[in-house]
C-alpha positions in Angstrom: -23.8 -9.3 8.8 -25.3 -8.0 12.0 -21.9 -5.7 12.6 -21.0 -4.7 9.1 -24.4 -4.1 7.4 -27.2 -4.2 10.2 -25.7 -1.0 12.2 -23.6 1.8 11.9 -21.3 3.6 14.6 -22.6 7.6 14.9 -19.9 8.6 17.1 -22.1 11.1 18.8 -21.5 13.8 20.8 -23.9 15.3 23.7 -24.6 18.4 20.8 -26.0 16.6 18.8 -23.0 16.8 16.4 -20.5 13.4 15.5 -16.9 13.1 16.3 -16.7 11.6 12.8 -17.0 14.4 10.4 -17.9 12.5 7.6 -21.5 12.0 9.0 -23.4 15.0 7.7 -26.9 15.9 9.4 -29.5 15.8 6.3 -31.3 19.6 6.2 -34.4 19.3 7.9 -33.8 16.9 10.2 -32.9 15.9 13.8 -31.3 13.2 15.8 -33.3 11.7 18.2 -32.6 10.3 21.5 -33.4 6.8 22.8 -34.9 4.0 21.0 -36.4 6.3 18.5 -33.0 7.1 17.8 -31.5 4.3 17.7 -34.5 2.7 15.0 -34.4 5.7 12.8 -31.0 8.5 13.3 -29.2 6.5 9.9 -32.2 8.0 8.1 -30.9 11.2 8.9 -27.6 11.5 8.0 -25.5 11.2 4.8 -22.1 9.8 4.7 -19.5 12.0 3.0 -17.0 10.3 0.8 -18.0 6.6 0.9 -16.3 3.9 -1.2 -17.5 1.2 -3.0 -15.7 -1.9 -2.6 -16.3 -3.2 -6.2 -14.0 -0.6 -7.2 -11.4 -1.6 -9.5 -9.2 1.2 -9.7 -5.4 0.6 -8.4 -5.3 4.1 -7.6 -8.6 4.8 -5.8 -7.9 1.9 -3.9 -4.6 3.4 -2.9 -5.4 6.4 -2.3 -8.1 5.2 -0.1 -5.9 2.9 1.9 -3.8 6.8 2.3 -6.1 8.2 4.2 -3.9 8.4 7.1 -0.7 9.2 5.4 1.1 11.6 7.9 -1.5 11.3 10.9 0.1 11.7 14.2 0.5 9.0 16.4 3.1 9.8 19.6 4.3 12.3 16.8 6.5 9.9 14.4 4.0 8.9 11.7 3.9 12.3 10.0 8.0 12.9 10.5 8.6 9.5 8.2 5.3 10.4 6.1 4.0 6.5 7.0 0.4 5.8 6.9 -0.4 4.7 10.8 -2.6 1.9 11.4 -2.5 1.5 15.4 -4.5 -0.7 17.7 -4.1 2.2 20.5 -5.2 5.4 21.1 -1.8 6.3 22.9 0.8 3.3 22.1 3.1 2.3 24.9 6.1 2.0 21.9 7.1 3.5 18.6 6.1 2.6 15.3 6.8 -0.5 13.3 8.2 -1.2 10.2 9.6 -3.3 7.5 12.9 -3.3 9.4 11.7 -4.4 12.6 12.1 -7.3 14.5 10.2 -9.9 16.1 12.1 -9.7 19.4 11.7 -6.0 19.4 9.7 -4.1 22.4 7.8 -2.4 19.5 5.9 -5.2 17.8 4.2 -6.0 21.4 3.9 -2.2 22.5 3.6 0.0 19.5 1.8 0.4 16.1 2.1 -0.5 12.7 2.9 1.6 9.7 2.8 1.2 5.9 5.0 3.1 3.3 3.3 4.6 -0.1 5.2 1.6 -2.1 3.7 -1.3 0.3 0.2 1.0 0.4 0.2 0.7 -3.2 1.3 -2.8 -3.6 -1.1 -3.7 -1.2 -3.9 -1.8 -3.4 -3.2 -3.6 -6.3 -3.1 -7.1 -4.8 -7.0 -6.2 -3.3 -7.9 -5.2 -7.1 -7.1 -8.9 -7.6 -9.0 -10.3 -5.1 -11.9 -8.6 -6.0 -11.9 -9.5 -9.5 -11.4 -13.3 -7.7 -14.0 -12.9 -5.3 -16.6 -10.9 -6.6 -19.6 -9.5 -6.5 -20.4 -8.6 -2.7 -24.1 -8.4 -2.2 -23.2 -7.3 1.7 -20.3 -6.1 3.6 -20.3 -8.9 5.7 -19.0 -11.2 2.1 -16.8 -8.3 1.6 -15.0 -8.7 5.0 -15.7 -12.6 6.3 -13.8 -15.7 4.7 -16.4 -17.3 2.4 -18.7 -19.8 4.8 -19.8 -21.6 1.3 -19.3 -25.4 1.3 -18.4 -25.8 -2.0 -16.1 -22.0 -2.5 -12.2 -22.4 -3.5 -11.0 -23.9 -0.8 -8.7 -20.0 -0.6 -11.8 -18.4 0.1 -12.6 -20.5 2.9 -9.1 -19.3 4.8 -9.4 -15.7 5.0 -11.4 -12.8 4.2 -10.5 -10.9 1.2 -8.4 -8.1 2.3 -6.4 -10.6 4.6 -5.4 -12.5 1.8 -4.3 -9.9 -0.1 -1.6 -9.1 3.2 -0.7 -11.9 3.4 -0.2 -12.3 -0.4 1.9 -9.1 -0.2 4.7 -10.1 2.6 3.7 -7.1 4.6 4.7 -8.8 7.7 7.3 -10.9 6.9 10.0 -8.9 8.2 8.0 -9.8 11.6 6.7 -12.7 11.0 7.8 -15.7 13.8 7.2 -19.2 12.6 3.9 -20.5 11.7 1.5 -22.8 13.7 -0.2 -25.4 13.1 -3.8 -26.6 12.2 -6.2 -26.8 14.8 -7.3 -30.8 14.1 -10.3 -31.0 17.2 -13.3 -32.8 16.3 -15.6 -30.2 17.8 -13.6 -27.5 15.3 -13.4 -29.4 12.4 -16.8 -30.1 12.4 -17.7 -26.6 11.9 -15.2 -24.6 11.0 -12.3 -24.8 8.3 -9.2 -25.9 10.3 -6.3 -24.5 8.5 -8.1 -21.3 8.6 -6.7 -21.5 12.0 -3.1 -21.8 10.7 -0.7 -19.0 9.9 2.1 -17.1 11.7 2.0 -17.5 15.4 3.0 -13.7 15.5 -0.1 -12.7 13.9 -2.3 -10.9 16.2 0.4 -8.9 17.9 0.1 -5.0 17.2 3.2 -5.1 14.9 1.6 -7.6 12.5 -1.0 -6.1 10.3 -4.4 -7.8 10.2 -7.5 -6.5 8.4 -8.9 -5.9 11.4 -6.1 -2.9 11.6 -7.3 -1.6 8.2 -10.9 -1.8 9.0 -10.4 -0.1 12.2 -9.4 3.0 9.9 -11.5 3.0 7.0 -13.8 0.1 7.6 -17.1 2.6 8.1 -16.7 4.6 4.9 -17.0 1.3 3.1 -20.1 0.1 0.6 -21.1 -2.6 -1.3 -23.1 -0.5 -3.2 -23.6 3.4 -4.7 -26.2 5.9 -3.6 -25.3 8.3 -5.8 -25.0 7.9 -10.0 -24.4 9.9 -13.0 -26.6 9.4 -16.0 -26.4 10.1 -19.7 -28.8 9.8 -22.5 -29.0 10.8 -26.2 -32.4 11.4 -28.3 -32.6 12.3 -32.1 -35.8 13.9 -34.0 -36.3 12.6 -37.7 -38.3 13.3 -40.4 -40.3 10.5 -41.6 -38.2 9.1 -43.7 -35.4 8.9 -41.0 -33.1 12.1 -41.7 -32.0 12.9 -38.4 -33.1 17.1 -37.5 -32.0 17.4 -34.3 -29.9 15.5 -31.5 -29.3 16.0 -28.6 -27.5 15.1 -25.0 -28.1 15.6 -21.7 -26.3 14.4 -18.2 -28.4 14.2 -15.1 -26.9 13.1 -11.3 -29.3 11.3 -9.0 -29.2 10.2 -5.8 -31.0 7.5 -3.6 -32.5 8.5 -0.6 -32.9 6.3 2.4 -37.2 7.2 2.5 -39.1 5.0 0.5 -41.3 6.2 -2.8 -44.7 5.8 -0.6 -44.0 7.4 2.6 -46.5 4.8 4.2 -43.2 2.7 5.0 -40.6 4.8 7.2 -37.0 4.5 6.0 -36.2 1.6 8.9 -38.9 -0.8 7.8 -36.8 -3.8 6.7 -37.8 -5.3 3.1 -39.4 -8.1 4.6 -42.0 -5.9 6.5 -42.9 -3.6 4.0 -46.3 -2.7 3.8 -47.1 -0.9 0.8 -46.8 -3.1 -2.7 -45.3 -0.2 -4.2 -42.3 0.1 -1.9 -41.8 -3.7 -2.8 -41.5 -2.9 -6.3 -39.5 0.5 -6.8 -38.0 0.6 -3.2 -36.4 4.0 -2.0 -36.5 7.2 -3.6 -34.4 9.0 -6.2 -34.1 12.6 -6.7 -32.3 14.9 -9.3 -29.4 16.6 -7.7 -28.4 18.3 -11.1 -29.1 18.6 -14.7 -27.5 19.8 -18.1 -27.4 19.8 -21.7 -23.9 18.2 -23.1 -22.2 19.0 -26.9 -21.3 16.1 -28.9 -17.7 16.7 -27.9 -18.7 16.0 -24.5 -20.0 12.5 -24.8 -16.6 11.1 -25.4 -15.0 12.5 -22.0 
């Protein structure tokens, strides 16, 4: 919870600016420096392209996962148009894939790489688990195995998206033998010990883990929207009830990280809130656009 939904990674540079573009500086405002930066800089920036992990769409969810397709990585990602997922910034081996072997110098010294076919099987086995699994009221339930005593007893092995690799045989063609359960009293006491079984290759850099995907697309992730498209209808009548007039409109409004009284600043924690009126109707909306539909449009 503290990683995945307490703090955020700004990637910034001495400009001012981000390495990760996706971080957009909100007009108007500044990042700081020090611990007034580090309390209050998320205010001031918008994220760019975030995805909601409740999403249910095979597609989006492979398309997402594509995000990499063709990157370079020592130059042999974007010659087989493989999406790279590498633990390295410069990998001491070539890339990995579905033909590779255990035994080969590449599952210890290079990087792993999907194909579109095992990207999008690999969407559609997450859909699943999400239907399984969900709602997420925090990343941290998105990521992390369940810790809930009385959960299917699936949920307390893995987290979501490693079960849906491992449900997709992504790494058997590297896969070694598996190891057993960890049976010490002081594990077993407090954690779930076959959660500490599986392949005793796993962990090497040829041997996907969700940690690999998260390390590519883990900080564009949400559990929930900021951003939502509205539609309403209204009718005038006579009084008795013949209809005169109707009419539609659309309106897209987004949540802002300030609150609606400005007596709480946008870091204050729910808890700590001060003003009764923050308690109640939390942050701030505003209108980004407005228009008038046709009938016609209502159905699209």
């Amino acid at each position: 919870d503290r990683l995945w939904d307490r703090v955020f990674f700004s990637a910034r540079e001495n400009t001012g600016l981000s390495y990760n573009s996706r971080l957009v500086l909100r007009p108007g405002r500044e990042l700081k420096q020090g611990r007034e930066g580090i309390d209050g800089n998320a205010s001031a920036l918008f994220v760019e392209g975030n995805f909601n992990v409740h999403c249910r769409s095979v597609e989006a969810w492979r398309s997402f996962l594509m995000a990499n397709f063709g990157a370079k990585v020592t130059g042999e990602a974007a010659e087989d148009k493989r999406i790279p997922f590498s633990r390295f910034v410069r990998p001491a081996a070539g890339m990995i894939t579905d033909k590779s072997l255990p035994s080969d110098p590449e599952a210890y010294l290079g990087y792993r790489s999907l194909t579109e076919a095992e990207a999008a099987k690999l969407a559609l086995l997450i859909v699943g688990e999400i239907d399984r699994r969900g709602p997420f009221f925090s990343l941290a339930e998105f990521v992390n195995r369940s810790a809930v005593a009385d959960a299917p007893r699936e949920f307390l092995l893995s987290g979501l998206l490693q079960a849906a690799i491992d449900k997709s045989d992504i790494n058997q063609a590297i896969a070694a033998r598996p190891a057993g359960a960890i049976a010490a009293p002081s594990v077993s006491q407090i954690y779930e010990p076959a959660a500490y079984a599986g392949d005793i290759a796993a962990g090497v850099p040829g041997y996907l883990e969700q940690g690999d995907l998260l390390a590519r697309v883990g900080h564009l992730l949400t559990v929930r929207s900021d951003t939502f498209v509205i539609r309403a209808y209204g009718t005038a009548t006579r009084a008795d009830g013949t209809v005169t007039a109707r009419a539609w409109c659309e309106a897209t409004v987004q949540r802002l990280p300030e609150y609606v009284d400005p007596g709480d600043v946008p870091g204050t924690a729910l808890p700590d809130l001060k003003s009764p009126v923050n308690t109640t109707f939390g942050r701030r909306f505003i209108i980004t656009s407005f228009r008038w539909l046709s009938a016609g449009e209502m159905t699209s």
